[in-house]
Every structure is written in C-alpha cells, then in structure tokens.
C-alpha positions as CSV (number, residue, x, y, z in Angstrom):
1,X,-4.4,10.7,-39.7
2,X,-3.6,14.6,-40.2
3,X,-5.0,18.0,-39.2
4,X,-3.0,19.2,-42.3
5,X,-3.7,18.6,-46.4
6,X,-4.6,14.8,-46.4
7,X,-2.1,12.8,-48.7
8,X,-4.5,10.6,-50.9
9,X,-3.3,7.6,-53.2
10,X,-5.5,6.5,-56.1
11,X,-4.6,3.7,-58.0
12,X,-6.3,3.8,-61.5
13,X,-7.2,1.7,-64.3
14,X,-8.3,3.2,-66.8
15,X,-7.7,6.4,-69.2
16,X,-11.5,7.3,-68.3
17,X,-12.0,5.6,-64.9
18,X,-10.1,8.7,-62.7
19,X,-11.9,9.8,-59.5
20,X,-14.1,12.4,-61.1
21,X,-16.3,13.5,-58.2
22,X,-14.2,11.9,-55.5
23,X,-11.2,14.0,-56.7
24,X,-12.8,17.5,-56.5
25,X,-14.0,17.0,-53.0
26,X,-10.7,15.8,-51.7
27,X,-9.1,18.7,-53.5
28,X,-11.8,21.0,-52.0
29,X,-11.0,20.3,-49.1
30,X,-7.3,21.0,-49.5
31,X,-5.9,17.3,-50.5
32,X,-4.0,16.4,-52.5
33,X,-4.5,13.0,-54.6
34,X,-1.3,11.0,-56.2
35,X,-2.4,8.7,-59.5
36,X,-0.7,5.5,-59.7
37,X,-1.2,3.6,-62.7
38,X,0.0,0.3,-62.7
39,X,-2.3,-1.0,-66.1
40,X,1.0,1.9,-67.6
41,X,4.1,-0.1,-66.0
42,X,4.4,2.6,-63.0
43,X,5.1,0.6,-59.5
44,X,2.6,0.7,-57.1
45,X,3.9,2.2,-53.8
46,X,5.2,-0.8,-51.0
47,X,2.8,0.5,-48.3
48,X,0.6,3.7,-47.4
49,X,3.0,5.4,-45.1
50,X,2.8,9.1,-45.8
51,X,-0.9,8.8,-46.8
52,X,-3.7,9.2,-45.6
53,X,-6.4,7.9,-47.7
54,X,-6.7,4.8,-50.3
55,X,-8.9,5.0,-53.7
56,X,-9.3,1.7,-56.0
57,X,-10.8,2.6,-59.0
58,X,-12.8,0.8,-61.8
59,X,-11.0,-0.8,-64.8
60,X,-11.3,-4.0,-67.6
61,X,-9.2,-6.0,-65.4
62,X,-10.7,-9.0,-62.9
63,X,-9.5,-9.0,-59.3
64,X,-8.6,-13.2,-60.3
65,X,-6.1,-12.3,-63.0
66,X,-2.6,-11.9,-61.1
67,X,-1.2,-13.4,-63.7
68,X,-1.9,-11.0,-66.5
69,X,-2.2,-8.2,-64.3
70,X,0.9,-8.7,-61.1
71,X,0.3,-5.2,-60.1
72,X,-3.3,-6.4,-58.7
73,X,-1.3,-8.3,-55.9
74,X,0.2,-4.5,-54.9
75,X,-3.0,-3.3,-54.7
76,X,-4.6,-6.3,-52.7
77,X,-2.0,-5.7,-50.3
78,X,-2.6,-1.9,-50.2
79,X,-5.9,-2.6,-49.5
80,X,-5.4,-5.0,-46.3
81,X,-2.8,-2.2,-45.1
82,X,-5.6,0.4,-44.9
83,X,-8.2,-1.9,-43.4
84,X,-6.1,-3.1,-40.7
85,X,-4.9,0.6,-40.0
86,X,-8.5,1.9,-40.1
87,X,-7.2,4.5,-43.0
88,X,-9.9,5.7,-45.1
89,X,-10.8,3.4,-48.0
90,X,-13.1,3.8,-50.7
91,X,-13.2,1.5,-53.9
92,X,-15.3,1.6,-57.2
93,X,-16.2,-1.1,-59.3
94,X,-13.3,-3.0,-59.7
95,X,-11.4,-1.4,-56.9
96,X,-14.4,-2.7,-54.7
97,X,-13.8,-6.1,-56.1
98,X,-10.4,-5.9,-55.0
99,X,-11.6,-5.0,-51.2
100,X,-14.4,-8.2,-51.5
101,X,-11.2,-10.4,-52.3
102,X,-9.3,-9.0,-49.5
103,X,-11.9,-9.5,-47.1
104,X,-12.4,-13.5,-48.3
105,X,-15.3,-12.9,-50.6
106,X,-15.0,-15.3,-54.4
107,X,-15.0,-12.5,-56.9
108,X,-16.8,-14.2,-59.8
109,X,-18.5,-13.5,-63.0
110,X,-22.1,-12.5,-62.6
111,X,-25.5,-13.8,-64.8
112,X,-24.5,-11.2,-67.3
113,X,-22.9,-7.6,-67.8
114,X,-24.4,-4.5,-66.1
115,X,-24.2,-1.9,-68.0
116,X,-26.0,2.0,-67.8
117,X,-28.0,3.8,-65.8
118,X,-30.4,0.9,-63.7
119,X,-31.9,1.4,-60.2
120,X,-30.3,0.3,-57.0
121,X,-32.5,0.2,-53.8
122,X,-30.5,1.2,-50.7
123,X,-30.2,-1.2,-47.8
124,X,-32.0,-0.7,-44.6
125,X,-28.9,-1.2,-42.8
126,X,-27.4,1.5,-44.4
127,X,-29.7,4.5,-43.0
128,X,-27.8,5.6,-40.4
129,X,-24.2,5.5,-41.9
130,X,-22.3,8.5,-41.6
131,X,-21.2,8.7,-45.6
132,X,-23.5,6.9,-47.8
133,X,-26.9,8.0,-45.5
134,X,-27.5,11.1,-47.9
135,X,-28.8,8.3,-51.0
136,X,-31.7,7.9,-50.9
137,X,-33.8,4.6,-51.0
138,X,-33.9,4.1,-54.6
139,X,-31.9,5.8,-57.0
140,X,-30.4,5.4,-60.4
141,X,-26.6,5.0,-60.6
142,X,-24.3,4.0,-63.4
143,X,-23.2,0.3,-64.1
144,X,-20.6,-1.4,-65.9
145,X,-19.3,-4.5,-64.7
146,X,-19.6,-7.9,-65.7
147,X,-17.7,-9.4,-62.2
148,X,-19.7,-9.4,-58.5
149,X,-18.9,-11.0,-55.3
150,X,-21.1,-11.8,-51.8
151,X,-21.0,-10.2,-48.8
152,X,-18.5,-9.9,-47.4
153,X,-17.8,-11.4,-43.7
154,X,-18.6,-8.8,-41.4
155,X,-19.7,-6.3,-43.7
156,X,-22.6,-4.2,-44.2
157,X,-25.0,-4.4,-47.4
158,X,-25.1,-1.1,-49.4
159,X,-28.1,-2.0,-51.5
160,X,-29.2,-4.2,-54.7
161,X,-30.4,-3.8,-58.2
162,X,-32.3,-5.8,-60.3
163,X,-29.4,-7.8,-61.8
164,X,-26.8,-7.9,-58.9
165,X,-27.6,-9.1,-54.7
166,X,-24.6,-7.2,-53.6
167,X,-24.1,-3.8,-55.0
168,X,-21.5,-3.1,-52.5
169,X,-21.0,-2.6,-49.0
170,X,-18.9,-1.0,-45.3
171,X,-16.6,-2.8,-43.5
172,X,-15.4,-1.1,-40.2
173,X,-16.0,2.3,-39.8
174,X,-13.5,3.8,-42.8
175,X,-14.1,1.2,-45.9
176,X,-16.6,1.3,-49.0
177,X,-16.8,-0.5,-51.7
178,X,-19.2,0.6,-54.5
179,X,-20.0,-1.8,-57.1
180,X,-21.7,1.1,-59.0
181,X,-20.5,4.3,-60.3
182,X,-21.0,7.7,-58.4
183,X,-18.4,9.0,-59.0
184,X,-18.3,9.6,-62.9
185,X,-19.3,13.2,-64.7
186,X,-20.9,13.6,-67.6
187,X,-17.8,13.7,-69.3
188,X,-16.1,10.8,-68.0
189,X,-19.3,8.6,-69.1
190,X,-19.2,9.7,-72.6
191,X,-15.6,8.7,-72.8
192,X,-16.8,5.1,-71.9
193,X,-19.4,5.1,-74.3
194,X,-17.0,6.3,-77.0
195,X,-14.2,4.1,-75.9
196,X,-16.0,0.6,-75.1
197,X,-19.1,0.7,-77.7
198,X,-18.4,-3.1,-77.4
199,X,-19.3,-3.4,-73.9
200,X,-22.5,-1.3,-74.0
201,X,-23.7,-3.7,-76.9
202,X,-23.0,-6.9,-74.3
203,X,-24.9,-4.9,-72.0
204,X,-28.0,-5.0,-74.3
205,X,-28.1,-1.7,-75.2
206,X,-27.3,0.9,-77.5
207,X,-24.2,3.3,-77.5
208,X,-26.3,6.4,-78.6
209,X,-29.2,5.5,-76.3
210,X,-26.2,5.6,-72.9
211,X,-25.1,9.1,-73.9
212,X,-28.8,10.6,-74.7
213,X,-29.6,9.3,-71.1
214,X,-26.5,10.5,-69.4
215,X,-26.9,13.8,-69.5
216,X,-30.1,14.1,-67.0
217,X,-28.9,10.9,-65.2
218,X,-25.7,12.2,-63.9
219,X,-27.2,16.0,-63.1
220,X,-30.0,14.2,-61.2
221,X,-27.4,11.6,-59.0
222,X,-24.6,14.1,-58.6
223,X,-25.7,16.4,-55.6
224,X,-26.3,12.7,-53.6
225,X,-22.7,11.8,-55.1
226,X,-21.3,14.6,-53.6
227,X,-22.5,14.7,-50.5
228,X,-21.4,11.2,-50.2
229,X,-17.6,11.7,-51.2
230,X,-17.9,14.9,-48.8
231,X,-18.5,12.9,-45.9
232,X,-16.3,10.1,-46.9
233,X,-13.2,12.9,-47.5
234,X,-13.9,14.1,-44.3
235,X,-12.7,10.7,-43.1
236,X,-9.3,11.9,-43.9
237,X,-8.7,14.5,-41.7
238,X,-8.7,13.7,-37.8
C-alpha cells in the first residue's frame, strides 16, 4: 500500500452503475479512481500492480456467462489477485457476485428479482467490523438483482432481507461484497428507473412508485453509506 494518493481501479458495467458514493470518498481523500469498462470493448488491465484498491461494480451481466461476457474471466482473476495480496476490495451487486465465485461459492438465480428499496437486517457478526459497523441493525437499502450466492467459505455474513439469506459478506480483513446498493445517489437511481422500467415491473413494482420513494430513501441511508466507504477508503492508504 501507499502513504501517497491511492491508485484505485473500478471496473464498471453499466452507464448508471459508477461508484457514486464510493467515488467521492476515495477522491476526498486524495485518490484517484481509473474506470475500466470492459461491457464497451476496453481491456481489462493483466494485474493490479500500480494499484492500490479494486472496485467491482453492479451490471445486467451473470458472474456464469464467460461466454457472452470473456471480460468477466479478467475480472475474476483481478479479484483473486487482490484477495491473495490483502489489497482493498470492495464489490457491489454483481461485482460481489464475482468475489462469491472467486471464493467457491455457486452464483445462481434466486426465488425471484429484488428490486427497490426493502430492509436488510445486519448480522450480529458484523458489529464490531471496522467498515460496515456504522449500519445499523435494520435499515433500508436499494436492491436490484435477480442472481444470489451462499456464504462464502470462510466468510463473514453481512446481513439478510426478506427475499435473500446472504446479502453479502467480509472475507479477510480488506474484502466486501455487498449484494445491495449503498453506494447509488439519488441521481444514479433515477437513471435505473428510467433506463430498466422493465426490470422494476419483474420486481413487482411500479417505475413511478421507485422514484417517488427514492428521494427520502437515499437522503435517509446516505450518511451510513458514507461512513462506510470512509472507513473502507481508508483501507487504501497504509
């Protein structure tokens, strides 16, 4: 790691699925974040040297669909570099899909597609954790994923909702993989909703009824969201 401006790669999905909240607190505290796109044809880098940090974010892709998607096999390999080299990981949605796989866990298709704002209560095992300590035991988070995984080997629950056993978890002392979204603004979120109507409806609800909830949603979540990315940024620098 550096005492200097942490080097942080993010490997994105998705027009709307960028690291929002995660981005600003890297950048605040003087970091500087390089998007790779794959999902646009651009190569995803052969290792991590020269960084210091790893973010996975969401996207429509499945963690089981190398074949459509060959750049996922860059990424999977990214991520087993920073686990075995203790470098600061943190995935979303997808990108903690990708982390599941690596660590042996089947990345399947769940009972049905969470989507919106539904509660997630925080794991017991959890309370003590340097980054993710500041949520508190229930709170209200976004969703939008259709895929889910078990436990990991090793790894420590996050929490659960309603829908999904595993909404996440730590492995080691410098991965996390968040099923759920903390990381989106208000902004970001009404991009989804304009962009994939068609998903919302499979989630059983309403386009119009996401984006009149969002507002109060993501003001209420966002001061535990960035506490949490504050903590985990400060992984970066040692």
């Amino acid at each position: 790691m550096t005492t200097t401006k942490p080097h942080v790669l993010v490997l994105q999905h998705a027009d709307p699925e960028h690291p929002g909240l995660i981005a600003d607190v890297v950048q605040e505290i003087g970091g500087a974040l390089e998007i790779v796109r794959g999902d646009l044809g651009q190569p995803v880098p052969e290792s991590l040297d020269g960084y210091d940090g790893l973010i996975i974010m969401g996207g429509p892709q499945s963690v089981y669909e190398e074949d459509r998607f060959p750049y996922l096999r860059d990424e999977k390999r990214l991520a087993r570099q920073a686990i075995d080299n203790n470098i600061p990981l943190i995935g979303v949605c997808l990108g903690s899909q990708i982390i599941a796989d690596v660590l042996g866990s089947e990345v399947h298709p769940g009972g049905g597609v969470e989507i919106g704002w539904k509660p997630v209560n925080r794991s017991a095992e959890i309370a003590g954790d340097p980054v993710l300590s500041p949520l508190p035991q229930a709170f209200t988070p976004l969703h939008w994923h259709g895929d889910v995984y078990d436990l990991p080997d090793g790894a420590i629950p996050i929490g659960s909702s309603e829908m999904t056993p595993c909404q996440g978890f730590i492995y080691g002392e410098t991965t996390y993989a968040l099923l759920f979204h903390l990381e989106m603004t208000e902004p970001q979120i009404m991009d989804m909703a304009r962009l994939f109507p068609e998903d919302i409806n499979r989630g059983g609800l309403d386009p119009s009824e996401l984006q009149s909830e969002t507002p109060a949603r993501a003001a209420a979540l966002e001061p535990y969201a960035t506490e949490v990315f504050t903590r985990w940024a400060r992984l970066l620098i040692r």
